[in-house]
PDB file of N, CA, C and O in Angstrom, chain B, residues numbered from 101:
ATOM      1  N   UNK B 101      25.849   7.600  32.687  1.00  0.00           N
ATOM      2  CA  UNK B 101      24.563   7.922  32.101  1.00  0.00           C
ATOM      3  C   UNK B 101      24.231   9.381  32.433  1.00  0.00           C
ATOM      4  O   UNK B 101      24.224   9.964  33.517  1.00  0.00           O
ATOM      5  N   UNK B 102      23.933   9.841  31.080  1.00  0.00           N
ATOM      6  CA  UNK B 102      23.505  11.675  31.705  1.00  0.00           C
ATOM      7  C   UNK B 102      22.105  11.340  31.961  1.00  0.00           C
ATOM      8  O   UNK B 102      21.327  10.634  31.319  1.00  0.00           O
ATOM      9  N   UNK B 103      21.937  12.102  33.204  1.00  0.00           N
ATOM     10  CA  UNK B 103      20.265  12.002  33.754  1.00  0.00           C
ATOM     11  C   UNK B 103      19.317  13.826  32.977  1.00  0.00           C
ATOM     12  O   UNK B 103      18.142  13.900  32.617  1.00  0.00           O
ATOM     13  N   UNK B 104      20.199  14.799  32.964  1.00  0.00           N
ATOM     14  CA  UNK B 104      19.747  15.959  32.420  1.00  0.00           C
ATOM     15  C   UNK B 104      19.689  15.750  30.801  1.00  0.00           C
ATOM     16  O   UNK B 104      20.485  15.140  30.088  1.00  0.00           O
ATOM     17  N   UNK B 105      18.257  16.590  30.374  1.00  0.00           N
ATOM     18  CA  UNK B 105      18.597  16.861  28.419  1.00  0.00           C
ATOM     19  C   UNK B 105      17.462  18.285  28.920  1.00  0.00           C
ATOM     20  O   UNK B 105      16.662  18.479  29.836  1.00  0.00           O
ATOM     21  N   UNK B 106      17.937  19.023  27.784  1.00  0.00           N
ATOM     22  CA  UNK B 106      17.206  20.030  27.616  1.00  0.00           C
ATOM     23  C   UNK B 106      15.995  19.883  26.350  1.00  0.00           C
ATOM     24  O   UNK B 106      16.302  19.513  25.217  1.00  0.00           O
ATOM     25  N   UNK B 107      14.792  20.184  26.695  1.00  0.00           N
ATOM     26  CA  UNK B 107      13.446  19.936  25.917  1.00  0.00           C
ATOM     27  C   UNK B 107      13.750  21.319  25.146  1.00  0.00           C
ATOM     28  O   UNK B 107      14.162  22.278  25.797  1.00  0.00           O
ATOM     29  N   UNK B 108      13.540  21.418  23.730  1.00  0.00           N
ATOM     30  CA  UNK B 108      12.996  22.358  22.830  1.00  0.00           C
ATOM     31  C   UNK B 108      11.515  22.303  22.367  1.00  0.00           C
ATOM     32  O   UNK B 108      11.084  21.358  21.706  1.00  0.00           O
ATOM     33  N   UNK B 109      10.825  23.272  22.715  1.00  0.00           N
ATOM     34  CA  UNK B 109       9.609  22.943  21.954  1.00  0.00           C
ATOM     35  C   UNK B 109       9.814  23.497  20.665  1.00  0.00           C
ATOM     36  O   UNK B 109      10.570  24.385  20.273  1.00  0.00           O
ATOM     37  N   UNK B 110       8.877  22.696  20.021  1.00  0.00           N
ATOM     38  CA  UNK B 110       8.617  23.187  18.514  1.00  0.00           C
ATOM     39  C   UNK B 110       8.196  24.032  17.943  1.00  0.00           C
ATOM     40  O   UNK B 110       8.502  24.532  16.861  1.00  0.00           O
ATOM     41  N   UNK B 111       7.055  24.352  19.037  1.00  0.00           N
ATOM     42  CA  UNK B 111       6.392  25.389  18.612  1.00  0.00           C
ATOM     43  C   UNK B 111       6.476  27.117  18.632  1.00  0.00           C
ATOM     44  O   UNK B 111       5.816  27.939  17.995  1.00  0.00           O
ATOM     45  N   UNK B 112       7.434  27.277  19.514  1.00  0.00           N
ATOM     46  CA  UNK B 112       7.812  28.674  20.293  1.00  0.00           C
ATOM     47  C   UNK B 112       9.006  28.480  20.562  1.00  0.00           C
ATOM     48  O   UNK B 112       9.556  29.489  21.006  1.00  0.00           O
ATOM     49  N   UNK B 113       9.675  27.547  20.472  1.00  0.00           N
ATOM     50  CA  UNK B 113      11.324  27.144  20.596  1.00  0.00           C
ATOM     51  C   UNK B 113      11.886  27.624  21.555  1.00  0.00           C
ATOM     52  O   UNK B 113      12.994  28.147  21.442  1.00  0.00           O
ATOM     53  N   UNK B 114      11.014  27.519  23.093  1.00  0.00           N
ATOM     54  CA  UNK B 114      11.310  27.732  24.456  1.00  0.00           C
ATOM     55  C   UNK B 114      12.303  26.317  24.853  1.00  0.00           C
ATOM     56  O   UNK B 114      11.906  25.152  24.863  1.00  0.00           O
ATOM     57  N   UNK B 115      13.307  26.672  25.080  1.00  0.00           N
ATOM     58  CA  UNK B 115      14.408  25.727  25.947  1.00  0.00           C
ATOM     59  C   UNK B 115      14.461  25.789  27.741  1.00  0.00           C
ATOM     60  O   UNK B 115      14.509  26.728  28.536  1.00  0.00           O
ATOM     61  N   UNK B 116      14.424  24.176  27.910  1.00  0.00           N
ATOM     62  CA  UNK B 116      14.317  23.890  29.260  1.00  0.00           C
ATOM     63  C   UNK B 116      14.698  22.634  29.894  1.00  0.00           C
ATOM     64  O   UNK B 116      14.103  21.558  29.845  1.00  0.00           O
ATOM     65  N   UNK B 117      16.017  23.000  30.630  1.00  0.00           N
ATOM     66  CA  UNK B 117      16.288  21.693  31.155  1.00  0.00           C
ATOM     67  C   UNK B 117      15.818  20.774  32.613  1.00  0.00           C
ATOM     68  O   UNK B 117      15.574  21.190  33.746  1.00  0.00           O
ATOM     69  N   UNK B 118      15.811  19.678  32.177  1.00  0.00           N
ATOM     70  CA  UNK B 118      14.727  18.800  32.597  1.00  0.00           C
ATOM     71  C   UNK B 118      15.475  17.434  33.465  1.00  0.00           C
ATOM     72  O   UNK B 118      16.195  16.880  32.635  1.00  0.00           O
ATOM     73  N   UNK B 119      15.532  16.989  34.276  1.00  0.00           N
ATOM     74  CA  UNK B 119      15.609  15.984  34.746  1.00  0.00           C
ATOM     75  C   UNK B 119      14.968  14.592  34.225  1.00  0.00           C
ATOM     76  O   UNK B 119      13.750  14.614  34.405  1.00  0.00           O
ATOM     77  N   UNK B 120      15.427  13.364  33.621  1.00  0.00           N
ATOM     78  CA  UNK B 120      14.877  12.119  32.988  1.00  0.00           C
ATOM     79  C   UNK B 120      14.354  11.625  34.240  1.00  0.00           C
ATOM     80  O   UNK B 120      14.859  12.068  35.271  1.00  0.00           O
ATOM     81  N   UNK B 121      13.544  10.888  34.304  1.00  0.00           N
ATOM     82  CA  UNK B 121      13.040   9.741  34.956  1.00  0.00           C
ATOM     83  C   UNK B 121      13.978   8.494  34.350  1.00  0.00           C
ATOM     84  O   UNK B 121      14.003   8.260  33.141  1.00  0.00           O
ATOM     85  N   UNK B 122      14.929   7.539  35.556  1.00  0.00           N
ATOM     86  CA  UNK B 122      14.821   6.194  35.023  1.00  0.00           C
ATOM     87  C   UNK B 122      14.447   4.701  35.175  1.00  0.00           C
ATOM     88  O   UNK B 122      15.055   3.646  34.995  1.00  0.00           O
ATOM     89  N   UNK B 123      12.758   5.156  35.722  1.00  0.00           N
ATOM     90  CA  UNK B 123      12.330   3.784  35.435  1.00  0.00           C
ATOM     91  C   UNK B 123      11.044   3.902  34.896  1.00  0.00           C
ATOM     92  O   UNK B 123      10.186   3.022  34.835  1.00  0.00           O
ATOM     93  N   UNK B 124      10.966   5.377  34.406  1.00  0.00           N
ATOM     94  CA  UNK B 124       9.778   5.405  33.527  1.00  0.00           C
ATOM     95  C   UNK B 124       9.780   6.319  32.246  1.00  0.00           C
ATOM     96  O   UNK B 124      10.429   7.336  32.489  1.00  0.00           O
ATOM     97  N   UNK B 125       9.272   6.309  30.949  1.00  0.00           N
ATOM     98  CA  UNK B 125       9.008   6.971  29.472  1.00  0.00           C
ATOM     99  C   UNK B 125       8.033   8.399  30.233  1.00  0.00           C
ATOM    100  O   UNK B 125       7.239   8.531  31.164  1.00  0.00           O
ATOM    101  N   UNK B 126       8.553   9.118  29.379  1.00  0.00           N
ATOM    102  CA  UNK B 126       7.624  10.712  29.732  1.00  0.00           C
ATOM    103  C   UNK B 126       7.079  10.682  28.528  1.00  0.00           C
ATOM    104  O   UNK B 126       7.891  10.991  27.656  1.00  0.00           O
ATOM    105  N   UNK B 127       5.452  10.293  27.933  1.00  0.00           N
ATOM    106  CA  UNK B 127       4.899  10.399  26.878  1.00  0.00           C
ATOM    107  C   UNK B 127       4.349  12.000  26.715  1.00  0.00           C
ATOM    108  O   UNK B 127       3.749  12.253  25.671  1.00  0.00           O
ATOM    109  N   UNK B 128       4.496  12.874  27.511  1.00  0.00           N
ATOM    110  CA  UNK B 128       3.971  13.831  27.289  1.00  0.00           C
ATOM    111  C   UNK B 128       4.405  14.827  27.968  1.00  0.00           C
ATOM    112  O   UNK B 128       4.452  14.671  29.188  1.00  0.00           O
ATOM    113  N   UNK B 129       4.874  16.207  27.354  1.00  0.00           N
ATOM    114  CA  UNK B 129       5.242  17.278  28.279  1.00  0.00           C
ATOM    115  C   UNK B 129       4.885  18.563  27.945  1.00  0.00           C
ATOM    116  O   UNK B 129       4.761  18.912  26.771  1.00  0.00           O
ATOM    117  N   UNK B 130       4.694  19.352  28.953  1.00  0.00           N
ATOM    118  CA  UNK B 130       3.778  21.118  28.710  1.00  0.00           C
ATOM    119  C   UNK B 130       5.131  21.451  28.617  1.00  0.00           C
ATOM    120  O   UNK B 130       6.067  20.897  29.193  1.00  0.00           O
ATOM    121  N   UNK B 131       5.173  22.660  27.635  1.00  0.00           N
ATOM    122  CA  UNK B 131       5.832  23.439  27.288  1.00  0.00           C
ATOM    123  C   UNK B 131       5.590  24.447  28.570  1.00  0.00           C
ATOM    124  O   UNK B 131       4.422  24.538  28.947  1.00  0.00           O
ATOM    125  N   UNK B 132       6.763  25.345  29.398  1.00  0.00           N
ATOM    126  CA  UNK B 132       6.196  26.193  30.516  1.00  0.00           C
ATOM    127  C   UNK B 132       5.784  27.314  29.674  1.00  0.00           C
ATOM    128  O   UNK B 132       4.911  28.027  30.168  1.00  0.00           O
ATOM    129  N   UNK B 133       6.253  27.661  28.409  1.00  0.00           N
ATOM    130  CA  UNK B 133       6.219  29.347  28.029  1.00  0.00           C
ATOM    131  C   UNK B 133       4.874  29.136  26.979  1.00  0.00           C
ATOM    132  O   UNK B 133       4.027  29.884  27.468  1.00  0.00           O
ATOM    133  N   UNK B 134       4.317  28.527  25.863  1.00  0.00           N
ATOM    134  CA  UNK B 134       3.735  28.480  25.247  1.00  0.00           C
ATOM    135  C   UNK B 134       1.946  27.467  25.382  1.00  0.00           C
ATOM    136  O   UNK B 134       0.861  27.406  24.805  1.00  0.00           O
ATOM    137  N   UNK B 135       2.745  26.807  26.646  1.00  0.00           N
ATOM    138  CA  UNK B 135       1.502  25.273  26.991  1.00  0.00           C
ATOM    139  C   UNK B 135       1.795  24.579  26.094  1.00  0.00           C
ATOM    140  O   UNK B 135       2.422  23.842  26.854  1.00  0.00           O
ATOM    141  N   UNK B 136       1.959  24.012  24.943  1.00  0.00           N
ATOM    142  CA  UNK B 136       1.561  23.459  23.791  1.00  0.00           C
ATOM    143  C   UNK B 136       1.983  21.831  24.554  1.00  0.00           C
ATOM    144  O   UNK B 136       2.681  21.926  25.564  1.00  0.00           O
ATOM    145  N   UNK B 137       1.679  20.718  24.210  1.00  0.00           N
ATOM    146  CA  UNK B 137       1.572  19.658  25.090  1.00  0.00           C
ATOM    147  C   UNK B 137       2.621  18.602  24.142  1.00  0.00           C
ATOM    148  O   UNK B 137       1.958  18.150  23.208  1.00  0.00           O
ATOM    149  N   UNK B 138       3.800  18.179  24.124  1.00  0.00           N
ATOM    150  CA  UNK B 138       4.314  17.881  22.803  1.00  0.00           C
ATOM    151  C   UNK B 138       4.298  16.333  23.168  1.00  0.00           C
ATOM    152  O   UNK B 138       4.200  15.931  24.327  1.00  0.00           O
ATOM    153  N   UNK B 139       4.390  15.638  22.229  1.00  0.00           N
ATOM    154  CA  UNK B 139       4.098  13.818  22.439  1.00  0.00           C
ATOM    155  C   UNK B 139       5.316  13.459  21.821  1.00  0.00           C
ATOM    156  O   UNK B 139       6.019  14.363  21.369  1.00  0.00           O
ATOM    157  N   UNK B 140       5.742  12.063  21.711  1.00  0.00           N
ATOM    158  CA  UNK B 140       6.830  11.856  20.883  1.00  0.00           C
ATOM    159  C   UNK B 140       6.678  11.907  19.428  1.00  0.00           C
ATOM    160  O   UNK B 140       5.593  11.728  18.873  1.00  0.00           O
ATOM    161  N   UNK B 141       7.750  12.146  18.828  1.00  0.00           N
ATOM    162  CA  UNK B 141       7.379  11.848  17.241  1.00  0.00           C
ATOM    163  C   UNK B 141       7.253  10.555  16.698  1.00  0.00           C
ATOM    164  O   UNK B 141       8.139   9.941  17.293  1.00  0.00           O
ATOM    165  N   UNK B 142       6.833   9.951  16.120  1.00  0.00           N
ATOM    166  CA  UNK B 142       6.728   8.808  15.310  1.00  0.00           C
ATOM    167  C   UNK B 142       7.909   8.032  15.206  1.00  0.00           C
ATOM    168  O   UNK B 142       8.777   8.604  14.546  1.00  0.00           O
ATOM    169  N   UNK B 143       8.229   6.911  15.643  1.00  0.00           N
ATOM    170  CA  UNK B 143       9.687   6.187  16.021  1.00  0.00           C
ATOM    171  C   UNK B 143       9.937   6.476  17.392  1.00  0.00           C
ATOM    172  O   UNK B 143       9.813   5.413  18.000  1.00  0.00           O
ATOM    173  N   UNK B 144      10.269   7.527  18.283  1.00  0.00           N
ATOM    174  CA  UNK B 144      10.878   7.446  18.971  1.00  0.00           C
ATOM    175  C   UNK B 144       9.721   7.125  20.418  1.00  0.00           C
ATOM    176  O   UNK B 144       8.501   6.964  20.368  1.00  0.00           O
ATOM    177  N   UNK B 145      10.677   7.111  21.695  1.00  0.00           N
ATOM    178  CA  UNK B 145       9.412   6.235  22.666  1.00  0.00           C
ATOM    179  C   UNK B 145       8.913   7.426  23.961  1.00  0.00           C
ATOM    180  O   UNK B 145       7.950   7.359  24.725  1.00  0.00           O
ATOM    181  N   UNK B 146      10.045   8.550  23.829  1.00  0.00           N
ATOM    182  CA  UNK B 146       9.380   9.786  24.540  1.00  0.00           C
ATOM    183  C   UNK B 146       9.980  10.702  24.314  1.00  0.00           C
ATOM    184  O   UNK B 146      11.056  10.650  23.718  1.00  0.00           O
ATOM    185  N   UNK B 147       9.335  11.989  24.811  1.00  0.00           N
ATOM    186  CA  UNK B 147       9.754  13.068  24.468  1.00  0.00           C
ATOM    187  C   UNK B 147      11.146  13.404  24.577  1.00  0.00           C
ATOM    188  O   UNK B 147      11.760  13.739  23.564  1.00  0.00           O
ATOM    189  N   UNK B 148      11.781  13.346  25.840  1.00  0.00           N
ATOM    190  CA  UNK B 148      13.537  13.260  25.776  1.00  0.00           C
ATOM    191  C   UNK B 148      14.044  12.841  23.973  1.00  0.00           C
ATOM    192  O   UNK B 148      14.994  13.365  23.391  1.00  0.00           O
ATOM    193  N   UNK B 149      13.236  11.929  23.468  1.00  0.00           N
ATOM    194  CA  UNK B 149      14.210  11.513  22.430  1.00  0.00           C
ATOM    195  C   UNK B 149      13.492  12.100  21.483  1.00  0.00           C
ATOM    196  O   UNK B 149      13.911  11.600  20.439  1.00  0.00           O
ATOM    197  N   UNK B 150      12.551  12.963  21.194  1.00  0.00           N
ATOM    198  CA  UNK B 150      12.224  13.571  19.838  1.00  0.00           C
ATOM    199  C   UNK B 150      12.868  15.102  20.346  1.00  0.00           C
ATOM    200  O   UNK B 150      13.489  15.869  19.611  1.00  0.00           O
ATOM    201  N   UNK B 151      12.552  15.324  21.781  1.00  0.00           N
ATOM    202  CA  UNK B 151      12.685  16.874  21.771  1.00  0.00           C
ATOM    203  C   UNK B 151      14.215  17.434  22.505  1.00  0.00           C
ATOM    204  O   UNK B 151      14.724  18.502  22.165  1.00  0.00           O
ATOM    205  N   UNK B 152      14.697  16.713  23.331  1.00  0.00           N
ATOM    206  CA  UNK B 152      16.220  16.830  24.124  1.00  0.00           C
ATOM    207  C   UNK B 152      17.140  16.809  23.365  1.00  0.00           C
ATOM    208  O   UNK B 152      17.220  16.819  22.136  1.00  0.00           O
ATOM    209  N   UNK B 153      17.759  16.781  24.064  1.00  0.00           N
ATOM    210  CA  UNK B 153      19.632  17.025  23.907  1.00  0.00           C
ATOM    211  C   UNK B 153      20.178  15.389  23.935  1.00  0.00           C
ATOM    212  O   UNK B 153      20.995  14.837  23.198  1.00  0.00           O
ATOM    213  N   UNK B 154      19.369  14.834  25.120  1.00  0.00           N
ATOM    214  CA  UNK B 154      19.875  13.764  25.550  1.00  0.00           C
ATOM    215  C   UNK B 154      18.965  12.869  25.297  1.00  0.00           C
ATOM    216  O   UNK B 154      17.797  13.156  25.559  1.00  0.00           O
ATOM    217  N   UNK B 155      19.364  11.269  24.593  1.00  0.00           N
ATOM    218  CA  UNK B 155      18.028  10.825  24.660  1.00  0.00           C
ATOM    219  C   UNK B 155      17.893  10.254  25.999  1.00  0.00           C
ATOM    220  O   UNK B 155      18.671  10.682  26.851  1.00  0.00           O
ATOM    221  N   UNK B 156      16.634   8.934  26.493  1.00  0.00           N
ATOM    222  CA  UNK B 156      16.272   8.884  27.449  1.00  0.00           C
ATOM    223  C   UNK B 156      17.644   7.463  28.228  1.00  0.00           C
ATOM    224  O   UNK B 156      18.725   7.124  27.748  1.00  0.00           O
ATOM    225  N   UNK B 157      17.115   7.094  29.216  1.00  0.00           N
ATOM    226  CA  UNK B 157      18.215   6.265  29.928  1.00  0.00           C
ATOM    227  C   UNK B 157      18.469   5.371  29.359  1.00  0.00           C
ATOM    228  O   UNK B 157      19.611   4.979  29.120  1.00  0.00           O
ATOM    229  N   UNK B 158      16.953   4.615  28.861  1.00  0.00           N
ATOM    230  CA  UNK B 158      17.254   2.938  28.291  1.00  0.00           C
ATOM    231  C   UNK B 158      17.605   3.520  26.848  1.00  0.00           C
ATOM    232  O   UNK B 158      16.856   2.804  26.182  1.00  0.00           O
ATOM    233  N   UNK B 159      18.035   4.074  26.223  1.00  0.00           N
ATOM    234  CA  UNK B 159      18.182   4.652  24.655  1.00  0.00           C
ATOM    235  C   UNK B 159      19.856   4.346  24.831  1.00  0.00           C
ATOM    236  O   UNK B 159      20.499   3.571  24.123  1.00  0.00           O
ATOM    237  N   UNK B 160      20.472   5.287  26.139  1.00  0.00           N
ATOM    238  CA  UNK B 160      21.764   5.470  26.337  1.00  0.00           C
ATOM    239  C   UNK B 160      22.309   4.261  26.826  1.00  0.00           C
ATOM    240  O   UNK B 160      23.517   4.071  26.966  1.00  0.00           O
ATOM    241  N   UNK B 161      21.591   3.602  27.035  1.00  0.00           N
ATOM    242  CA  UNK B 161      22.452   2.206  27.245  1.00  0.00           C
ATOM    243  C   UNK B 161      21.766   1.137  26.440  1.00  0.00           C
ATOM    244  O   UNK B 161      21.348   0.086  26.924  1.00  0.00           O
ATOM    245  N   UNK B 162      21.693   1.430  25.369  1.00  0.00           N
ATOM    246  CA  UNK B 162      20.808   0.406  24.484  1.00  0.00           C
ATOM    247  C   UNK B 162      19.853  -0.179  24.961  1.00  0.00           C
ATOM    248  O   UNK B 162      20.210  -1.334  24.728  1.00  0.00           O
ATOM    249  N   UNK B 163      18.918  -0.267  25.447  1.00  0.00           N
ATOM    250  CA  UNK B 163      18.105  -1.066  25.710  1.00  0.00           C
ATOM    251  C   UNK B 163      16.871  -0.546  25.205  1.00  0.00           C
ATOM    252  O   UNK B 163      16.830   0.622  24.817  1.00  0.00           O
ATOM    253  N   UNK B 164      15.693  -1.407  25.158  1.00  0.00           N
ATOM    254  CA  UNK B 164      14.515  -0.816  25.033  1.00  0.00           C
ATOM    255  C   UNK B 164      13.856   0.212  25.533  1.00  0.00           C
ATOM    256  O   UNK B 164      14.213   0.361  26.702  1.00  0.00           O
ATOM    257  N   UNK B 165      13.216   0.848  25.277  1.00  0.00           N
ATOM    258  CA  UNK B 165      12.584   1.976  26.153  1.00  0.00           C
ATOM    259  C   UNK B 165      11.514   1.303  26.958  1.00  0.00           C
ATOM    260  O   UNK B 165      10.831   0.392  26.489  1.00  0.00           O
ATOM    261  N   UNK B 166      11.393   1.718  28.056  1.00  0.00           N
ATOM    262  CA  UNK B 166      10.068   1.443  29.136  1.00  0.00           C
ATOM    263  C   UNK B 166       9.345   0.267  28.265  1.00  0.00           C
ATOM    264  O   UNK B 166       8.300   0.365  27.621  1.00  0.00           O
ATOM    265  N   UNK B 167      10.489  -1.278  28.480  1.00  0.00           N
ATOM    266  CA  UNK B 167       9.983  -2.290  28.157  1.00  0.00           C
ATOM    267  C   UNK B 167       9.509  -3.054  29.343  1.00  0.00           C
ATOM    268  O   UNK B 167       8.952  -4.142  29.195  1.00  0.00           O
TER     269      UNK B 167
END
């Protein structure tokens, strides 16, 4: 299981790699260069998986997200 993904924001397209949590969903993360506060997109269950490289732990091993 990769525990690192790198966050892109959307807004200023500042790249930053990040350490996952795995026994919890990150619904929300500050951008360091711009602030902008990004949430998941619609479908997916946190930011790792709308904005990373990598999606989150329970994604990579099929399972539900922070069920």
């Amino acid at each position: 299981m990769i525990l690192e993904s790198t966050i892109t924001c959307p807004e200023c397209g500042h790249a930053q790699e990040e350490e996952m949590l795995t026994n919890a969903c990150q619904y929300f993360y500050e951008c360091g260069k711009c602030h902008a506060v990004l949430k998941p997109l619609q479908g997916d269950c946190c930011v790792f998986c709308s904005y990373g490289t990598v999606k989150c732990p329970p994604i990579q091993q099929n399972k539900p997200c922070c069920a």
